[in-house]
N, C-alpha and C positions, 0 to 999 in steps of 0.2 A: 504494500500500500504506500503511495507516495505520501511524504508528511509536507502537511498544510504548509507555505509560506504565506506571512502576515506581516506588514509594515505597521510604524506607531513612530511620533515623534519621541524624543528622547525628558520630555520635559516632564516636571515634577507632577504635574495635573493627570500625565496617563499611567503615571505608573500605578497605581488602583486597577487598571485594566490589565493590565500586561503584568504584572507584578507574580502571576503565578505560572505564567509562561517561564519566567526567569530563573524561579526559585519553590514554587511550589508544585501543587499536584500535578501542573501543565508542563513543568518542564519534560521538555525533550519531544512533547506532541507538536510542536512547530518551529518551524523554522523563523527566525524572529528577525524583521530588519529595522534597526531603529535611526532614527537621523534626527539632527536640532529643530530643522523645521519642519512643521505638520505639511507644508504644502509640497517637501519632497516625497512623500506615502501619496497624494493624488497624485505626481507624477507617475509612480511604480502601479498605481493600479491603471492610469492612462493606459500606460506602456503594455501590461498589461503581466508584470512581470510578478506578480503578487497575487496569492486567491483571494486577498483579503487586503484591506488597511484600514485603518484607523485614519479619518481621511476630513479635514475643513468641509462642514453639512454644504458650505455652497458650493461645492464640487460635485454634489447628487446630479446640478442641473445643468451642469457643464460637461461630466462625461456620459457617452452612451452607455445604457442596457446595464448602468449600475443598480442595484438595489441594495435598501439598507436590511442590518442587524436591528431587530426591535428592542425597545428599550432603555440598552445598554449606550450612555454616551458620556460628553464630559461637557456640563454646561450650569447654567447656573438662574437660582429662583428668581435673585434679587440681585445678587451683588457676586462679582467673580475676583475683584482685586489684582488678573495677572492679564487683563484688557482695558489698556487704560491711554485713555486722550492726555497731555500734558501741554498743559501754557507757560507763556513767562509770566504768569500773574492774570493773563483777560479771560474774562468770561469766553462762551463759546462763540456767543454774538458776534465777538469782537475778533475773530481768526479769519485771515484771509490767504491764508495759506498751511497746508498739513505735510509734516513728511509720515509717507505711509511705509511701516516695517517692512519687507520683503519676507519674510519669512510667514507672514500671515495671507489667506484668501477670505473667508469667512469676515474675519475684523476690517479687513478694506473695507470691504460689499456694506456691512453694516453702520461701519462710521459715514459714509456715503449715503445711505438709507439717511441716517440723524439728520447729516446736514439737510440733505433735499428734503424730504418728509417733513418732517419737526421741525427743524432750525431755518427752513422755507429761506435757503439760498446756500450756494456751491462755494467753497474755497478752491486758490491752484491747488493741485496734487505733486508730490513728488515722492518716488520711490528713493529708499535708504535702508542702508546696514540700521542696525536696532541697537544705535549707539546716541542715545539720549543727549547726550552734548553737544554731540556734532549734527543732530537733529534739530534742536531748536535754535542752534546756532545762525540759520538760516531759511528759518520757519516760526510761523505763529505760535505753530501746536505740532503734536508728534503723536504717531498712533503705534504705542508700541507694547508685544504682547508676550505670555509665557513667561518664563523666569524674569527675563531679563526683568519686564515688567512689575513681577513681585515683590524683585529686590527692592524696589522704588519707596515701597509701602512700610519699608525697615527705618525710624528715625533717624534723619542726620543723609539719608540714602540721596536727596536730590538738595539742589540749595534751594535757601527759604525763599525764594521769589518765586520759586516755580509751582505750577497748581494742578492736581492730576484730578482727573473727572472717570470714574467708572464707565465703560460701555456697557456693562450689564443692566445698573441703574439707571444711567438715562434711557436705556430701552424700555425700562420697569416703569418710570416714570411718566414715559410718554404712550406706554402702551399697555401699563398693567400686565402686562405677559411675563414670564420669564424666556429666557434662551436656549439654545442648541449648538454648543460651540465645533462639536466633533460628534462623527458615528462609526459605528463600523458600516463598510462598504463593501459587497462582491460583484465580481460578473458571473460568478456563477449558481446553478440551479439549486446547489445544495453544497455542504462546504459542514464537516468534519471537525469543525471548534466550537466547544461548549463555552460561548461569550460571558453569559449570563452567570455559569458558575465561577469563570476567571476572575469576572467583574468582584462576585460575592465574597471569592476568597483574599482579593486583593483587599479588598472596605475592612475585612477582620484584621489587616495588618498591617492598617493605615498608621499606627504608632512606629513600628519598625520601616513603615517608608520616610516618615516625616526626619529621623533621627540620620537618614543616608540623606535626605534632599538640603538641611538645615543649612548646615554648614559651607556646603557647595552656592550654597544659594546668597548665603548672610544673612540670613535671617532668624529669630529665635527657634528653636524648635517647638516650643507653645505654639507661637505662632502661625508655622509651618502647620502643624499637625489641626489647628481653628480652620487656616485656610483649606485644608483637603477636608476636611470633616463638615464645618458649613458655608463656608462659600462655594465649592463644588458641589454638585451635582453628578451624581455617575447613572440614574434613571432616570426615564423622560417621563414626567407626570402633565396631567394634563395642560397646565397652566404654559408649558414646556412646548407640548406637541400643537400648541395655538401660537405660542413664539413663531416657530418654526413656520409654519403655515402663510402667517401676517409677515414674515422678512421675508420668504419666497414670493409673497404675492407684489412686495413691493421692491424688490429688486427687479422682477416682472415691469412693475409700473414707470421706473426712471430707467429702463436702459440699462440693468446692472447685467440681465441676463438675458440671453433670445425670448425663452419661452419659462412659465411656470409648471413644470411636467408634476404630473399628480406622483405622488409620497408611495414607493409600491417595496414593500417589506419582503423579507427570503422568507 
C-alpha cells in the first residue's frame, strides 16, 4: 500500500494537526512535507505532488477538483493574534498603502475583503518578505501573518508607535462570523488519513506543543499554550462555516476570485 503524502506549513498554529503524524499514533502513516509558508502546500497540491495539504481555504476556489477534509481546520471565533494589520500609529481609515506578507493567500484575499467591503475604499498593495520593519518602512500598514506575526503580541516585541489590528476581529466585528484560516484539501476520491483523530490527538498535547513552539517563537509559554488553546480554533462550528461562506461570496463580489464554487467535502 502506498503511504499517504500530506503537506502543512511548518508554523506553530498547525502543529495540533500534524503533531501526531510527527510523534504520535500517526507517525510513520504518512509521509509529511512541511514548509514556513502555508501557500507552498497549495503549491504541492497544484502541482499535484501531494494527496493531501493543509492548504490557505482561499485556495479551494483557485484550484481544480479540490475538495475539502470536514471539520478539521485552523481558524478562529473571534480573535486569532498571528493575522495581524500593523500601522505607525493610524487608524485603518487613514492607510493608503499595505505591504502584503508573501507567504500568506487567505490573509491577502481577506485584508482586501476589509478594505473594499467594510472600510469602502482600496489602498496601493505591495508584496514583501514578512519583515515588519522593513514593511512599514515604506508603507502605511503591513499585513503580516503566523509566527512571525505572534511574536508581535510579546511586550516590548514592536516599538511603541506602532499599532496592530487583528484580522480575525475586525472580520468578527464587521460581520459577526468567525473564520476559516486553513483546511485540509484533496484531489482525491478517498484518501487513507484519519484527520479528525490527528487533529484530537494533537489538542490533548497542546501543552507539550506550546513548550517546543515558546521559545522558538519568544514568547511566554502561558502565553503560547492561551494562544493554541483559545484563540485557535482547530473545528469548524457553525459560526465558522458562515465565515467561510460570507468571504467566499465576497471575494466572489470584488474580483478576488473568478467564480464562488459551492463548498463540496470528501
Amino acid at each position: 500500500m502506498v503511504t499517504p503524502r500530506i503537506s502543512a506549513s511548518s508554523y506553530s498554529n498547525t502543529a495540533p494537526l500534524v503533531w501526531s503524524f510527527l510523534y504520535g499514533f500517526g507517525r510513520g502513516s504518512v509521509e509529511l512535507i512541511m514548509d514556513n509558508a502555508p501557500a507552498r502546500s497549495a503549491e504541492l497540491l497544484a502541482q499535484d505532488r501531494v494527496d493531501a495539504a493543509l492548504v490557505p481555504v482561499i485556495a479551494y476556489q483557485m484550484l481544480d477538483d479540490v475538495r475539502l477534509v470536514p471539520d478539521v481546520c485552523v481558524g478562529a471565533k473571534k480573535r486569532v493574534q498571528s493575522v495581524c494589520l500593523v500601522t505607525k500609529g493610524e487608524e485603518l481609515a487613514d492607510v493608503r498603502s499595505v505591504a502584503l506578507d508573501v507567504s500568506s493567500r487567505t490573509s491577502v484575499v481577506l485584508t482586501k475583503v476589509i478594505f473594499r467591503e467594510f472600510l469602502g475604499f482600496e489602498p496601493t498593495w505591495h508584496d514583501a518578505q514578512p519583515d515588519i520593519n522593513a514593511m512599514v518602512a515604506t508603507n502605511d500598514a503591513a499585513l503580516i501573518i503566523g509566527d512571525p506575526a505572534l511574536a508581535l503580541s510579546e511586550p516590548g516585541a514592536i516599538a511603541t508607535e506602532l499599532r496592530t489590528f487583528d484580522l480575525a476581529e475586525l472580520w468578527h466585528q464587521h460581520s459577526g462570523l468567525g473564520f476559516v484560516f486553513a483546511m485540509w484539501m484533496t484531489r482525491r476520491s478517498n484518501i487513507s488519513v484519519d484527520f479528525v483523530a490527528a487533529r484530537d490527538e494533537g489538542i490533548h498535547n497542546l501543552g507539550r506543543i506550546a513548550r517546543n513552539y515558546a521559545e522558538n517563537i519568544g514568547i511566554d509559554e502561558s502565553a503560547m499554550l492561551s494562544y493554541l488553546t483559545d484563540s485557535i480554533s482547530y473545528s469548524v462550528d457553525d459560526s465558522m462555516r458562515q465565515g467561510m461562506e460570507l468571504y467566499f461570496s465576497l471575494a466572489e463580489k470584488h474580483g478576488l476570485i473568478e467564480k464562488d464554487r459551492p463548498i463540496d467535502y470528501i
